[in-house]
One Martini backbone bead per residue (centre of mass of N, CA, C, O) as a GRO file, in nm:
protein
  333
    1UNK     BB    1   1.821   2.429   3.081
    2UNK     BB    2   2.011   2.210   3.233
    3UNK     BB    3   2.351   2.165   3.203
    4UNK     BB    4   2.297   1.828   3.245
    5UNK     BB    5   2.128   1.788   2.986
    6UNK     BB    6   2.286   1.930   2.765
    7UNK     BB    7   2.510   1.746   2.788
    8UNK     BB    8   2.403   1.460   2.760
    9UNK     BB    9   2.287   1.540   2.468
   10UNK     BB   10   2.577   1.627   2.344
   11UNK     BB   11   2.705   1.316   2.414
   12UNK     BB   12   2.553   1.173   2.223
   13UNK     BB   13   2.554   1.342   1.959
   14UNK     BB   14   2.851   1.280   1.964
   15UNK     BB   15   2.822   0.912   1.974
   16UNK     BB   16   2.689   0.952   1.677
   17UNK     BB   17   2.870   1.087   1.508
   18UNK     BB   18   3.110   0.916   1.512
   19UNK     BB   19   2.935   0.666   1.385
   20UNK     BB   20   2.839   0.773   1.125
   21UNK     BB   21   3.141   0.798   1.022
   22UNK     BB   22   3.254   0.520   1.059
   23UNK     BB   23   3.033   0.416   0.832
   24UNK     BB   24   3.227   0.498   0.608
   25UNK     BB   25   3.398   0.587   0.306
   26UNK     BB   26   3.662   0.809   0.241
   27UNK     BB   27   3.705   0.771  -0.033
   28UNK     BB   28   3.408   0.769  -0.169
   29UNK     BB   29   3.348   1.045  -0.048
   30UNK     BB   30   3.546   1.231  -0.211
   31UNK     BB   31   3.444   1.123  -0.484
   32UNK     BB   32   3.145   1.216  -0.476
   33UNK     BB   33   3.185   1.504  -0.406
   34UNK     BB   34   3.393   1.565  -0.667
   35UNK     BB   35   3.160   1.509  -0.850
   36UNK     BB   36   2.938   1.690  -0.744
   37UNK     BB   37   3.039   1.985  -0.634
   38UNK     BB   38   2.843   2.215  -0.586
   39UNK     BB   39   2.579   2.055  -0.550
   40UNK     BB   40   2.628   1.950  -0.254
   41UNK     BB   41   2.620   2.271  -0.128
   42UNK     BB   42   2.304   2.250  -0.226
   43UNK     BB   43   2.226   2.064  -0.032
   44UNK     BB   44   2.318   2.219   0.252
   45UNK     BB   45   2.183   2.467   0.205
   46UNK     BB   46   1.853   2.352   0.187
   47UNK     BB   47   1.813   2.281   0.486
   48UNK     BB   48   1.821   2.541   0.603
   49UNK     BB   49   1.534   2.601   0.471
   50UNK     BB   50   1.385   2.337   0.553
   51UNK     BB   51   1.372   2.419   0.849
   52UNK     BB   52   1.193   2.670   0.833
   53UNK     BB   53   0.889   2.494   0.766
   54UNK     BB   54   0.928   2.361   1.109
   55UNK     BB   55   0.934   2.604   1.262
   56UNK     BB   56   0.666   2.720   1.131
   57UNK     BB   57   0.511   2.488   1.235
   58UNK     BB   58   0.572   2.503   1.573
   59UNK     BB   59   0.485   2.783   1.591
   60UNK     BB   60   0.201   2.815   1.567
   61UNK     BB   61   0.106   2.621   1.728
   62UNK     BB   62   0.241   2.785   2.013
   63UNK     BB   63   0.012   3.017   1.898
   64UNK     BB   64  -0.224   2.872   1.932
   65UNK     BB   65  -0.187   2.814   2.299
   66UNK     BB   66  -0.250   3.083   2.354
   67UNK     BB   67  -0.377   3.308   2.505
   68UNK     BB   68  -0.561   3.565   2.543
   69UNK     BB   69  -0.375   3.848   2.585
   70UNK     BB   70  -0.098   3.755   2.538
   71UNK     BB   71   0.295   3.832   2.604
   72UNK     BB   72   0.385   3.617   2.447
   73UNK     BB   73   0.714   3.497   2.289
   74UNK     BB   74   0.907   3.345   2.026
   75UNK     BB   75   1.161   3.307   1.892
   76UNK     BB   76   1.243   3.217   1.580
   77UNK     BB   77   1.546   3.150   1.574
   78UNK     BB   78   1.547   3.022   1.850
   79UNK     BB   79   1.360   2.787   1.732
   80UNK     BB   80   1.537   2.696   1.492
   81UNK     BB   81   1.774   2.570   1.674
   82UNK     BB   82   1.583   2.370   1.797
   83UNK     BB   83   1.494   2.216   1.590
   84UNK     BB   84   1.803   2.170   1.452
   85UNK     BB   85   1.876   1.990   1.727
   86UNK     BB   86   1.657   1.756   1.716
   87UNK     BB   87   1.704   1.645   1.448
   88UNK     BB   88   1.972   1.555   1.489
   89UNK     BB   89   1.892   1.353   1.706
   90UNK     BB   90   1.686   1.199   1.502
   91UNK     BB   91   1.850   1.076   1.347
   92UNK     BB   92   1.988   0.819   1.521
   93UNK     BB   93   1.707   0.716   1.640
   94UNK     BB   94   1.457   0.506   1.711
   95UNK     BB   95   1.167   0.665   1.535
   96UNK     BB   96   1.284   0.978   1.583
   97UNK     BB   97   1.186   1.030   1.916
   98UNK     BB   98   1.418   0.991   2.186
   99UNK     BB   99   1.543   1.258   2.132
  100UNK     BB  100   1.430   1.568   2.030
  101UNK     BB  101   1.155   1.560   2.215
  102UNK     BB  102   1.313   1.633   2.489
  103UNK     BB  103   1.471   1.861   2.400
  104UNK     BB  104   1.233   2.045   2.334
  105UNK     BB  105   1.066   2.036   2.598
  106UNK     BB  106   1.314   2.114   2.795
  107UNK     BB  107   1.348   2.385   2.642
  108UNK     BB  108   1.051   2.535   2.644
  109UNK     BB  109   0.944   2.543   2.911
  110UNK     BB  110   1.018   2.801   3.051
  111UNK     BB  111   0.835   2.972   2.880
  112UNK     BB  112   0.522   2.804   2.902
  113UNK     BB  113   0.563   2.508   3.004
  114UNK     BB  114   0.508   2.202   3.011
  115UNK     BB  115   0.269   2.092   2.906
  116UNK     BB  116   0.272   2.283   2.652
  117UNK     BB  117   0.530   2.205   2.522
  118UNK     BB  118   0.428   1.898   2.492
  119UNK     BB  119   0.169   1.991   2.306
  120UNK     BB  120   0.346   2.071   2.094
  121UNK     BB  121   0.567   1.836   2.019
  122UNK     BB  122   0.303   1.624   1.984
  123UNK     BB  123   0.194   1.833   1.713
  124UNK     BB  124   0.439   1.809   1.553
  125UNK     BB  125   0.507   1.493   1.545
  126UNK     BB  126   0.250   1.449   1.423
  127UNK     BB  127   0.245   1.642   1.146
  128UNK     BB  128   0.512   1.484   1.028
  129UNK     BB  129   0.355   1.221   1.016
  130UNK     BB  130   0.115   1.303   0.837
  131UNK     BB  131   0.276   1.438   0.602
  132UNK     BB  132   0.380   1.169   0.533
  133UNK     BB  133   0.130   1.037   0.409
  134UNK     BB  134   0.012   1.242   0.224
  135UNK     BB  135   0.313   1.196   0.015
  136UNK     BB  136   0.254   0.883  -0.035
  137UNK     BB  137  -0.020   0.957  -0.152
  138UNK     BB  138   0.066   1.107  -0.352
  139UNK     BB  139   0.293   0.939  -0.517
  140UNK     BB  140   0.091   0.734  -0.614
  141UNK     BB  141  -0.033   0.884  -0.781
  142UNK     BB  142   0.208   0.994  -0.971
  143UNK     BB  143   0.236   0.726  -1.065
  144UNK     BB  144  -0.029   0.656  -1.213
  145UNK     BB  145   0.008   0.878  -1.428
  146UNK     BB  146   0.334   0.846  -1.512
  147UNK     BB  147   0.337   0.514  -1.498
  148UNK     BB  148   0.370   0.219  -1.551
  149UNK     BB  149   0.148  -0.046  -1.464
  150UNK     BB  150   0.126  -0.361  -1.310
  151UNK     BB  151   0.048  -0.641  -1.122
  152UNK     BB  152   0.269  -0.575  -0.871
  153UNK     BB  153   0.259  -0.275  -0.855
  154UNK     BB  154  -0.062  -0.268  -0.804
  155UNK     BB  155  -0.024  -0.424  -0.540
  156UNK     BB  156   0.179  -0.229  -0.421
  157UNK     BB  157   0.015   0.048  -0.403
  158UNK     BB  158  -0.219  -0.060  -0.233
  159UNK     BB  159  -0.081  -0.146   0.005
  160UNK     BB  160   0.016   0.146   0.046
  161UNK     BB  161  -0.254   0.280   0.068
  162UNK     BB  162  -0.385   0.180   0.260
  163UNK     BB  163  -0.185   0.222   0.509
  164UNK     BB  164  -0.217   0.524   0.464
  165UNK     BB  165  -0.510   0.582   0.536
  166UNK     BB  166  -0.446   0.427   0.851
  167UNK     BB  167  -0.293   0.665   0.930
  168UNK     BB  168  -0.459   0.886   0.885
  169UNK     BB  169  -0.686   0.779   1.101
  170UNK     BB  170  -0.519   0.760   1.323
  171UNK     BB  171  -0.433   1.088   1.367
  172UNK     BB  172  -0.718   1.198   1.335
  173UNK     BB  173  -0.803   1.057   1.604
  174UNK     BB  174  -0.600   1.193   1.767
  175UNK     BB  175  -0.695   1.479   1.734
  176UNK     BB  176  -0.988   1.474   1.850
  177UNK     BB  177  -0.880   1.295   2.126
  178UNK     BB  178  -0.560   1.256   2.148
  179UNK     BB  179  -0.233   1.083   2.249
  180UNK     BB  180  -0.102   1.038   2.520
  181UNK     BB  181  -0.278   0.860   2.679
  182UNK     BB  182  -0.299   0.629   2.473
  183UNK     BB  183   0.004   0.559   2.440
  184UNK     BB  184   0.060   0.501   2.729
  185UNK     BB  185  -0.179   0.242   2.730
  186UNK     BB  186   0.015   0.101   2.551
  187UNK     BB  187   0.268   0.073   2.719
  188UNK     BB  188   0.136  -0.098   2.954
  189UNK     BB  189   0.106  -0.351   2.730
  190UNK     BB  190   0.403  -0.384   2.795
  191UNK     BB  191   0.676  -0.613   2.864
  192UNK     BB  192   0.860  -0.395   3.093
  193UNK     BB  193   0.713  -0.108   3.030
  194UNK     BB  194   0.434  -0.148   3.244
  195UNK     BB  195   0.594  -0.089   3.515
  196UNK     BB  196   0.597   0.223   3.434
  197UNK     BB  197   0.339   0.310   3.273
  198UNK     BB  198   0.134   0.274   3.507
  199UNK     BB  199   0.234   0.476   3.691
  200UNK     BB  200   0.235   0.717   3.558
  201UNK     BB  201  -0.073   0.772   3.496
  202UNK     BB  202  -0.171   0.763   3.767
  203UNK     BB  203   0.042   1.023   3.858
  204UNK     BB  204  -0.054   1.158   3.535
  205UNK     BB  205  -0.358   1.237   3.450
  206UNK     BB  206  -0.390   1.551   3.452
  207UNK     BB  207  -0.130   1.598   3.229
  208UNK     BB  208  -0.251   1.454   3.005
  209UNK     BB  209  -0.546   1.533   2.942
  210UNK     BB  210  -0.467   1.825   2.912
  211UNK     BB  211  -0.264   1.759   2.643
  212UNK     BB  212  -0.534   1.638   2.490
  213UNK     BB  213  -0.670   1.902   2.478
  214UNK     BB  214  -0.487   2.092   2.348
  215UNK     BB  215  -0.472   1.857   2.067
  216UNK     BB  216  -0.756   1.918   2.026
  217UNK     BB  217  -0.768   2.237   1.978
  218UNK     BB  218  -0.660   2.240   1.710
  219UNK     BB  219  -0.864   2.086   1.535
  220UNK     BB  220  -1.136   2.247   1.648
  221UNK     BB  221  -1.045   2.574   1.681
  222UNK     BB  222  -0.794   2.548   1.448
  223UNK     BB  223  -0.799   2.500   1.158
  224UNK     BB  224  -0.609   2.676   1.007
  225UNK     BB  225  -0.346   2.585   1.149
  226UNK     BB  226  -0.389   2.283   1.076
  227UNK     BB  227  -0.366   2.317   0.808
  228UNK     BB  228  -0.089   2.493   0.765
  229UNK     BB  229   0.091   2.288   0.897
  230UNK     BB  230   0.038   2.050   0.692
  231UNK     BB  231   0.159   2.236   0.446
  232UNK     BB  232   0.376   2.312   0.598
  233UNK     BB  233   0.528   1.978   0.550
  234UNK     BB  234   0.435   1.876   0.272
  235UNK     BB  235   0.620   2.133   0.122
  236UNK     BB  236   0.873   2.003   0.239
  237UNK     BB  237   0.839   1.721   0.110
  238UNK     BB  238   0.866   1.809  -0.179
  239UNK     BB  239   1.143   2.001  -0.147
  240UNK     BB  240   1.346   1.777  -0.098
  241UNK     BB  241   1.363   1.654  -0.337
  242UNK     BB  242   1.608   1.827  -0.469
  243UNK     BB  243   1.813   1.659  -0.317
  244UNK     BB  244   1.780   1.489  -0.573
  245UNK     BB  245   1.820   1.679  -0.840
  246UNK     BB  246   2.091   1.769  -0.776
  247UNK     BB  247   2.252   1.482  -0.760
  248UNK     BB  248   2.159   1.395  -1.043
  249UNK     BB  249   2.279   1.613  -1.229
  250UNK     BB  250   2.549   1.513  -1.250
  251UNK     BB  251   2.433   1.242  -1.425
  252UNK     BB  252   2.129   1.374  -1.538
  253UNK     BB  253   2.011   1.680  -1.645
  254UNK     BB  254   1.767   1.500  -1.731
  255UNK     BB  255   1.589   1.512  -1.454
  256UNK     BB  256   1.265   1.400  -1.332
  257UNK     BB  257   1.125   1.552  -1.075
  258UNK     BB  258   0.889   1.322  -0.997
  259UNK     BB  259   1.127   1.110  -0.972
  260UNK     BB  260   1.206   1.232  -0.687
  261UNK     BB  261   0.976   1.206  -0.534
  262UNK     BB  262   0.965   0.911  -0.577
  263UNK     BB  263   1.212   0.839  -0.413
  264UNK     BB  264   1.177   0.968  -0.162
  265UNK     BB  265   0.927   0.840  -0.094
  266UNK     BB  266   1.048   0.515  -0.104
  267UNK     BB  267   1.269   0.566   0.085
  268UNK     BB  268   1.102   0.675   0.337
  269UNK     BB  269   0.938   0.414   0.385
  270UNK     BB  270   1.137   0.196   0.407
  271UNK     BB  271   1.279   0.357   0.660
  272UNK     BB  272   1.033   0.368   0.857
  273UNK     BB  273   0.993   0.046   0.858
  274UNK     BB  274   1.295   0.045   0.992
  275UNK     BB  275   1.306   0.218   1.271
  276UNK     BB  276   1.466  -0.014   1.458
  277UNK     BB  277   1.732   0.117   1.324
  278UNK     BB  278   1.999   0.241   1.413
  279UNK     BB  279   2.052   0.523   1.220
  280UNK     BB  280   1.942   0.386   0.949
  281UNK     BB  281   2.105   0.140   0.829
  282UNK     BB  282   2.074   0.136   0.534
  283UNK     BB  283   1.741   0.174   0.471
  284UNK     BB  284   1.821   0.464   0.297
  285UNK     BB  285   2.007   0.305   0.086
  286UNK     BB  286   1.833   0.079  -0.031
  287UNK     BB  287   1.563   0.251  -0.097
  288UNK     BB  288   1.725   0.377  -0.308
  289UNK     BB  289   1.817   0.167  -0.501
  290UNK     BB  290   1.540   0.026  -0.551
  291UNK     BB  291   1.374   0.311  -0.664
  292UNK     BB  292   1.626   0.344  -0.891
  293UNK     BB  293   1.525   0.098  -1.024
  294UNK     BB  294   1.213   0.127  -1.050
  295UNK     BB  295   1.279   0.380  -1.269
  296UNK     BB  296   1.529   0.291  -1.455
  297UNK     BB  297   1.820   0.288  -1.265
  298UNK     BB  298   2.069   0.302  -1.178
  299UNK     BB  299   2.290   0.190  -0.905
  300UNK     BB  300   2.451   0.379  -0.886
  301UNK     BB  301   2.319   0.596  -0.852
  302UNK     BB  302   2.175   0.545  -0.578
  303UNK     BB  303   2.412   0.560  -0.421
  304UNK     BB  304   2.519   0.825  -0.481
  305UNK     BB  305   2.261   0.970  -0.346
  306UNK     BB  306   2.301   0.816  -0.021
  307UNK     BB  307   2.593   0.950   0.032
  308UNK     BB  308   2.495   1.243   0.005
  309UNK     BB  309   2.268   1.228   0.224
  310UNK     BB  310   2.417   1.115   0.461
  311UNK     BB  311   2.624   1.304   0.473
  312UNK     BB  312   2.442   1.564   0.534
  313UNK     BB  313   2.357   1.461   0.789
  314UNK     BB  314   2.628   1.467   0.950
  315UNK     BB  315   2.640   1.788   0.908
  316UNK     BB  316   2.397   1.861   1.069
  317UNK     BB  317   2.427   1.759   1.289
  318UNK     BB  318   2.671   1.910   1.378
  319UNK     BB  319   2.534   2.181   1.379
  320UNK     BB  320   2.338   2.113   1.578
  321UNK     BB  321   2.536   2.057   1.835
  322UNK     BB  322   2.641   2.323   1.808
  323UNK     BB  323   2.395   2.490   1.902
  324UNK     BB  324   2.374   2.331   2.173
  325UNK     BB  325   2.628   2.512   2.233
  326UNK     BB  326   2.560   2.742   2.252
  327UNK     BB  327   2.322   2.761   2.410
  328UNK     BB  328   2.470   2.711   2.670
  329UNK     BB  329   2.656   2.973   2.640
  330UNK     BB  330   2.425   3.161   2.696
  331UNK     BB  331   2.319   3.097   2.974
  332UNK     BB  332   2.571   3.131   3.117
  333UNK     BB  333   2.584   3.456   3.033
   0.00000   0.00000   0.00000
């Protein structure tokens, strides 16, 4: 990648880390981290593991895409920093595709070309959400099965299952059919964005269609490739309750582990629906407090969560922006 891009990405992801520290509390941050002692070290180092499931994710599809008898190589490792720099910048950003996906799309370029490239990261950010719909579906059943439903709970499982089938079906026609053009096409009938995006079709139409058939042949071609991408994905939004296991278990050391699944669930749709909020500022400190009420759990524990949660955030961007200064420096070396 270009020196003046990595830069750029660096400059940005620099002025939201600023953003993010600023709207802190640091009494508060001092009290929460003091309060949990060590386990909030062990939320921090969880998502390094955490991180693993998301690289190994991206690394099949991209390994699904390459012609046969060819000596492509992609370092996991090297992958890996690409990962954790793309999500540092995802957190800041509004619908969490503006930063990360360019920034992967431009650093993978130079090693398969753009086309794969592009159609690997939008087959990334496509399994990224299509395996959040299939945990908030899984999460309903489990409310179902563990939690007692009134009328009004009811109502709101069903609109929230319906949804989750909507979003499913949506993306199932994308991986059968294509997703870029089709994207396109719909930003093109958006009121000043359509000035941009009706010309880019047309002078990008055969660079879209490639991409589209490639992003139809993982799920045509490569059954399991695309079963195990989806399940490593899904396995990771498992595994990341812990971070509220973790969390929960300084204040309630008999915290059930499926209350955790639950307010994961519920506090990431809750901020997924507020997408177009910058930082996702409130969002999923609300959804934090809300889940946690619904659960029978106090307003401090829900606070206390969301403040570790964030802090944890801004701890990883800090990581990823570091990683993309190193990689910088590796380029020039």
């Amino acid at each position: 990648m270009k020196n003046k891009y990595q830069n750029g990405f660096l400059i940005f992801g620099l002025v939201v880390l600023v953003l993010m520290v600023l709207q802190l509390d640091f009494n508060e941050v001092w009290e929460g981290v003091r309060h949990a002692g060590y386990w909030f070290f062990g939320v921090v180092i969880l998502w390094a593991f955490l991180y693993i499931f998301n690289t190994f994710t991206w690394w099949i599809i991209i390994r699904s895409g390459r012609e046969k008898g060819s000596d492509e190589h992609i370092n996991f490792l090297w992958l890996y920093k690409i990962t954790v720099s793309g999500f540092a910048l995802n957190y800041a950003t509004p619908g969490g595709l503006m930063g990360g996906e360019p920034y992967r799309i431009m650093s993978l370029s130079p090693k398969i070309g753009t086309e794969r490239a592009s159609s690997s990261v939008i087959l990334f950010a496509m399994t990224h959400i299509f395996s959040h719909f299939w945990f908030w579906l899984v999460s309903i059943i489990l409310f179902i099965i563990f939690k007692p439903i009134d009328v009004g709970m009811g109502i709101l499982l069903s609109c929230a299952g319906a949804f989750c089938l909507l979003g499913l079906w949506f993306f199932i026609v994308g991986y059968r059919k294509g997703l870029a053009l089709r994207a396109m096409r719909l930003l093109g009938k958006i009121p000043f964005v359509k000035k941009w995006a009706v010309p880019f079709i047309e002078n990008h139409r055969e660079q879209l269609d490639k991409i589209d058939s490639q992003i139809a042949s993982l799920h045509s071609q490569s059954p399991r490739t695309f079963v195990t991408a989806v399940l490593s994905e899904l396995s990771c939004r498992i595994c990341s309750a812990m971070e509220i296991w973790f969390c929960l278990r300084v204040l309630n050391p008999e915290v059930n582990y499926i209350d955790c699944i639950l307010i994961l669930a519920f506090t990431s749709l809750f901020a997924n629906l507020l997408f177009f909020i910058p930082l996702q500022l409130g969002g999923r400190e609300g959804g934090f407090l809300m889940s946690a009420r619904g659960l029978k759990m106090t307003a401090s524990e829900g606070v206390f969560v969301a403040l570790l949660v964030r802090l944890r955030e801004i701890i990883w961007t800090a990581i990823g922006l570091l990683l993309i200064k190193i990689e910088k420096k590796r380029e020039q070396d």
